[in-house]
N, C-alpha and C positions, 0 to 999 in steps of 0.2 A: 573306505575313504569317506572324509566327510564330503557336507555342501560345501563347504568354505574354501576346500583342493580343488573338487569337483569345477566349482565359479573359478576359482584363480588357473585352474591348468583349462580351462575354457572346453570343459568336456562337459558342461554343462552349461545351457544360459539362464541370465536373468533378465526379467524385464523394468520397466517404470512405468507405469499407467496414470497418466494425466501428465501433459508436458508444458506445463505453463512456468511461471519465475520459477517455482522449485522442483520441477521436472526435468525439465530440460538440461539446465544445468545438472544435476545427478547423473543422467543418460549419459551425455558426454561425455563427461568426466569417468565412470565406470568404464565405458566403452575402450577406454586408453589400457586397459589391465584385462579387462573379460568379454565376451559375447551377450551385449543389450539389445532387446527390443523395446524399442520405446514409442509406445500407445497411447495414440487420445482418439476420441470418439470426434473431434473437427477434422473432416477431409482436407479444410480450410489449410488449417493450418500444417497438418502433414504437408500437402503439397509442396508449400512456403521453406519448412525446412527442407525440403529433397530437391528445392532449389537454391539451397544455401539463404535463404531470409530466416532471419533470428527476426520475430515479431517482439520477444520479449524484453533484448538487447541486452539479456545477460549474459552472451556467451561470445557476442560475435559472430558474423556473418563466415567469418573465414575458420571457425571452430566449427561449423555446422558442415561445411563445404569440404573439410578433411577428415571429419569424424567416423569411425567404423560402426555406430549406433545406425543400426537398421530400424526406421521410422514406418511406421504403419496406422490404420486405421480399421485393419479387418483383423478383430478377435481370436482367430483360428491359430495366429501366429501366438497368442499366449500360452496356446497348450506345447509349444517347443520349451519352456523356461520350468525351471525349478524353486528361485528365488522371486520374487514377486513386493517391487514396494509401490504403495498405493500412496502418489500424490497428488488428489485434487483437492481442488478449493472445499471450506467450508463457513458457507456463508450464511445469512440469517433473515430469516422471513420480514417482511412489514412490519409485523409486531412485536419486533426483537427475538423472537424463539429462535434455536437453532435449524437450520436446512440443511439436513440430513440428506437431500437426496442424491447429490453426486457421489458421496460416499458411501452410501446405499447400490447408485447403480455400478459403481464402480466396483463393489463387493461382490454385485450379479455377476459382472463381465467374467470377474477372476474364476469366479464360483464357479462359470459355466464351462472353464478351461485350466482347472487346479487337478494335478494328477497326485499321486503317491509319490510321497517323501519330500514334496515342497514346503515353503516356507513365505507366507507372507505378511509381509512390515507395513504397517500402514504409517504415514507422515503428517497424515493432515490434521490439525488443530480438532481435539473435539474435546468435552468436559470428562469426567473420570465412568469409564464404564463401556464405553461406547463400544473401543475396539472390542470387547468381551462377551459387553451384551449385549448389541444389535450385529456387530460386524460378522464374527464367527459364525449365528446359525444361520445368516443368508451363505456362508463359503458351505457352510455342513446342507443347508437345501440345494441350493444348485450343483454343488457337484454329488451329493450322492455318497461322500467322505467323513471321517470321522476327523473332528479337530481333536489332537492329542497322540492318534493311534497313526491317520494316513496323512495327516498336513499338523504343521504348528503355524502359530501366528507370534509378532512382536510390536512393536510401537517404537519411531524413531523420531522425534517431533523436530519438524526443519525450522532452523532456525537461519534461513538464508535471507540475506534483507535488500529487498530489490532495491537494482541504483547503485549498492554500496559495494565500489569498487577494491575496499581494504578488504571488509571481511568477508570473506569468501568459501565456499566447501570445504575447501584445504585444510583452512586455517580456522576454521572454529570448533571447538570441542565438539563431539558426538555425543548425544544423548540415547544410547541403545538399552532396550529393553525385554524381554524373552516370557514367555507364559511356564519355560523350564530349563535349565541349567545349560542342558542340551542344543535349544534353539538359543538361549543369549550366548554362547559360545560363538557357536555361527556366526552368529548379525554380528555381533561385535568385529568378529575376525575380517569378516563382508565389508564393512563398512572401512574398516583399518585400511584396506587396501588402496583409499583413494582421499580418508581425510588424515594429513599429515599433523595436526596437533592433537589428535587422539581421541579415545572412545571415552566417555564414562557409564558405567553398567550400573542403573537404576535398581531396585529390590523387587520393583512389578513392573507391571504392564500399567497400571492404577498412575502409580506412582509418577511416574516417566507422562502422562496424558495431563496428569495435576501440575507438574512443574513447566511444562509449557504453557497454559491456558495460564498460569496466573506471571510468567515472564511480561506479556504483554499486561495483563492489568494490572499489573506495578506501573508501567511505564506508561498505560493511559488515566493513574490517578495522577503521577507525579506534573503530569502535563497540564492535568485538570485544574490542580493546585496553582500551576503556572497563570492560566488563565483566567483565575479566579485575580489573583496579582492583579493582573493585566486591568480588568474591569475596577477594581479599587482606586488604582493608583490612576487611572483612568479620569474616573471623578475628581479625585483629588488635584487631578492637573501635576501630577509627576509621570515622568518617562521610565517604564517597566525596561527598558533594557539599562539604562542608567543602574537606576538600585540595584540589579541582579549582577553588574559589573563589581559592582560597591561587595556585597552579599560574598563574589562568589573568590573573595578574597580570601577568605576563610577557609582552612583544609580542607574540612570536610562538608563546607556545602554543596552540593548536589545537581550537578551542570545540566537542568536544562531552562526549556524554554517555550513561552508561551505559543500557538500556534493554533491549526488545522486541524486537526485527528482523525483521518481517513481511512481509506484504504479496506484492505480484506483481511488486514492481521487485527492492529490493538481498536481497533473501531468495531470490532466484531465477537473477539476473543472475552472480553467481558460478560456480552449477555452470553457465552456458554457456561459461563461458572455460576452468572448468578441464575442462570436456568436450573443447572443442578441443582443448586443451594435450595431455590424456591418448590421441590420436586422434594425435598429430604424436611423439606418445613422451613426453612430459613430465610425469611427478606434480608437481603445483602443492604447495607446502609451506604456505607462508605462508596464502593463499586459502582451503584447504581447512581450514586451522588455526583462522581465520578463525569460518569457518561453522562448526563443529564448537562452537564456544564459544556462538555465538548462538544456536544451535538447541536449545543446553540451558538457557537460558536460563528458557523458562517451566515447565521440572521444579525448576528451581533456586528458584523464588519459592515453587511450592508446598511444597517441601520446608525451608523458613524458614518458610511458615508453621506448618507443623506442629510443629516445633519450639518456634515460640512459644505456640503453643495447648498443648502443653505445659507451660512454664514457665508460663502462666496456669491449672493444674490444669485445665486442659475434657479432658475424654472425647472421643478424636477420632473415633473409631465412634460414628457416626450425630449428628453434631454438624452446625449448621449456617453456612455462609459465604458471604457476601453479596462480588459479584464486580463493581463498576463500571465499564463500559465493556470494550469484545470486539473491536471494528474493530481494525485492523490498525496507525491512526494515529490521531491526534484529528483531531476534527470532518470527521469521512470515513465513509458509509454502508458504503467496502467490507471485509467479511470475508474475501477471499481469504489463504489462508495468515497467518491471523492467531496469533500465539503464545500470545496468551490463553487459547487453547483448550485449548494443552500446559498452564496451571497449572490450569482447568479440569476435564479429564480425568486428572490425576495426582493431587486433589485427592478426585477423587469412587474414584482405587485404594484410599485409605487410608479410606473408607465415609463420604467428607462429603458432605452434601449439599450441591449449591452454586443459588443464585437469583444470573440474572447482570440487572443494569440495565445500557440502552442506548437513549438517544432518541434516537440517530444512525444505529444499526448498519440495515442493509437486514433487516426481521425476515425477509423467505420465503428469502433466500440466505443466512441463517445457520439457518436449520431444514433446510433443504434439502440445505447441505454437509456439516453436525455434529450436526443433531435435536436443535440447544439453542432452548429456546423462553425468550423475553425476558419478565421480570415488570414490574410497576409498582413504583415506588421505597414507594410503601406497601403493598408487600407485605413491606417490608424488616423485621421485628421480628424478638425472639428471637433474633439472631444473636451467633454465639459471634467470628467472626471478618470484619472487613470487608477488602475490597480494594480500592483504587483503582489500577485496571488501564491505565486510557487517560486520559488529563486533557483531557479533552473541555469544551470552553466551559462546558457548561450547568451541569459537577461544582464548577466554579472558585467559586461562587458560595454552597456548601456548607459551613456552618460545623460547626468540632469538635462544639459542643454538640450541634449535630444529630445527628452521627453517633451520640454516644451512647446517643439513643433508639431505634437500631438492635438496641443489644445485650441480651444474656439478663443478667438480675441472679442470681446466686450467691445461695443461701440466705439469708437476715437481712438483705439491704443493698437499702438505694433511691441513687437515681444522684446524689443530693446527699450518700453518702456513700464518697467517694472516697477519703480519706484514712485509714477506719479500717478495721482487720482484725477478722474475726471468727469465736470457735470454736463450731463449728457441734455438733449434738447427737454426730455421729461424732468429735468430736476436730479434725476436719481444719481449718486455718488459712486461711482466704480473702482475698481482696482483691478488688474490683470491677477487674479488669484487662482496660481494653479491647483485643485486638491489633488493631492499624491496621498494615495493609500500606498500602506508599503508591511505588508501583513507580516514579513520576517526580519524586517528592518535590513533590507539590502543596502540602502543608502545610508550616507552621512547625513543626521538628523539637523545638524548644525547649518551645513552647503546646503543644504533645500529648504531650510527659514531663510538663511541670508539670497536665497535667487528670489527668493518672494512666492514659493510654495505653501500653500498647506499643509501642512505634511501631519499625516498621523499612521501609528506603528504600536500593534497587540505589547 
């Protein structure tokens, strides 16, 4: 009998080790067909799930609550499984290198609890090589096992995209991979049983590691590119969503759009290729070019808004700016390498004070990584300048007017007087100018000139 009977007639289990956005969801999901153990090294958050809390709010409280996935934190429970997929984070040092060591310790864990005749898939983002050359002989030193003879390994790169409630496990193609004929059979068949738009079988393990790692830096040049727009048309004094409406008239121009580039995927996935690249002799041009553009991206927001709180005469020493949303995408609790932080903390160089709203964002892993602690939207007054950082469902909802009661009034004026100027006892000339940053262009550009905004949008 094979593994793939063996999992599906549940006379055998698997597990998932690392249960975050692409864990968790897996667990689950499997769970509904086979017998899962699903492992993370946070007690934290074990607990959280085994009382029905989804931290990562991709599955739902009431999916955790009915689920047959047995949640754990003690290791010993990995040596009951056969099948083994490894997904945790893989994220990157200070100096852009790869950080290898969840991945690393997570290869320990399995290592220290991989019997005869398993099989295990690792998922997480790494450049071509990893799973082969680093991963395997920590599975072959801690257990004592030969890879090939007593375990095989494969590569299944997730391509789950948090927040995104269309495409889903189910429904997006599988990318499986095998070290032999034997184990891609398996995984492929493994994986069949819970993603309904099907497997595709890679030629390597190499292969399958290379077409992930450069999924996302396609999509963090094309962005790059976007933003690069943005700053042109900037100077120039034309509106980058404008043109791109004009632009994307055309069949085959290519839908996107200026922004953020955060997160643990396409803000990270780049420096593993061009790590490799620079490791084999190769300075990456384009890639690095890339990144180099998006990374400036949130000094770049706050340094337009200063400039417009200028042209609105506000005092930017000790002024105050109200900052909408910090996750890294919309409607997504995570803050991992979120950009918002860079217009955040570049904001508070030039003495602004900033109050950031977020009913999304995870508050203790955004106190925990940055020591920004989240307000309540009525805390929001007195504000010289507002931003709309992440277009999160709940903002969508939020009219101009509103935003108005947000800001500080200029000497002599009430918010019903928008259209008049007034000399104040020093001489000086005012206007009720509200600056609206609007970093995805939530609003109508047109309705927030004509209320007597500010308004400026990437």
């Amino acid at each position: 009998m094979s593994l793939y009977e063996s999992i599906k007639d549940r006379e055998e289990k698997m597990s998932v080790v690392g249960l975050g956005y692409v864990g968790l969801p897996l667990a689950v999901e499997f769970a509904k067909v086979s017998d899962v153990v699903g492992f993370d090294i946070s007690g934290k958050k074990i607990k959280k799930y085994l009382k029905g809390i989804d931290v990562t709010k991709e599955v739902g409280d009431n999916a955790l609550k009915e689920t047959n996935a047995f949640f754990t934190y003690e290791e010993k429970y990995l040596r009951e499984c056969k099948f083994h997929i490894v997904a945790v984070p893989t994220p990157i040092n200070s100096d852009k290198t790869p950080d290898l060591r969840p991945i690393i310790g997570a290869s320990e864990i399995v290592g220290r609890n991989l019997t005869k005749g398993s099989i295990v898939v690792y998922e997480s983002t790494v450049y071509p090589g990893v799973t082969e050359d680093i991963c395997i002989p920590i599975l072959e030193k801690e257990s004592g096992l030969k890879c090939g003879i007593d375990f095989k390994v494969g590569y299944s790169p997730e391509r789950i995209n948090p927040g995104d409630k269309t495409h889903r496990l189910k429904n997006i193609v599988k990318v499986v991979s095998g070290m032999d004929e034997e184990s891609l059979d398996n995984i492929a068949k493994i994986y069949s049983l819970v993603v309904q738009a099907g497997v595709y079988k890679a030629e390597s393990i190499k292969v399958a590691e290379a077409a992930k790692v450069i999924e996302n830096s396609q999509r963090d040049i094309n962005i790059a590119f976007m933003n690069e727009l943005s700053i042109i048309f900037n100077k120039m004094g034309i509106d980058t969503k404008s043109v791109l409406k004009v632009a994307g008239t055309k069949w085959n121009f290519l839908n996107f759009t200026p922004g953020l580039v955060g997160g643990h995927c396409i803000g990270v996935d780049p420096y593993y290729l061009t790590y490799k690249a620079e490791e084999i002799g190769y300075r990456s041009q384009i890639i690095l070019a890339g990144r180099k553009i998006n990374d400036d991206m949130g000094k770049y927001v706050a340094e337009n808004t200063v400039k417009l709180m200028i042209k609105a005469n506000k005092q930017i020493n000790g002024s105050k700016v109200a900052v909408f949303g910090v996750t890294f995408k919309e409607n997504c609790p995570d803050v991992r390498n979120t950009k918002v932080v860079d217009i955040i903390k570049e904001l508070e160089e030039y003495g602004v004070s900033v109050k950031v709203v977020d009913p999304v964002a995870d508050k203790k892993n955004l106190w925990d990584s940055y020591g920004i602690e989240l307000c309540d939207i009525k805390e929001i007054k007195d504000m010289d300048a507002v931003i709309f950082a992440v277009p999160h469902n709940e903002f969508k909802s939020i009219k101009l007017k509103s935003i108005k009661e947000m800001y500080k009034m200029a000497n002599g004026f009430s918010r019903y007087m928008d259209e008049v100027a007034v000399t104040t006892d020093d001489g000086q000339m005012y206007k009720n100018n509200y600056v609206l940053i609007d970093v995805k262009g939530m609003f109508d550009k047109k309705e927030a000139e004509d209320m007597n905004f500010i308004y400026w949008r990437l």
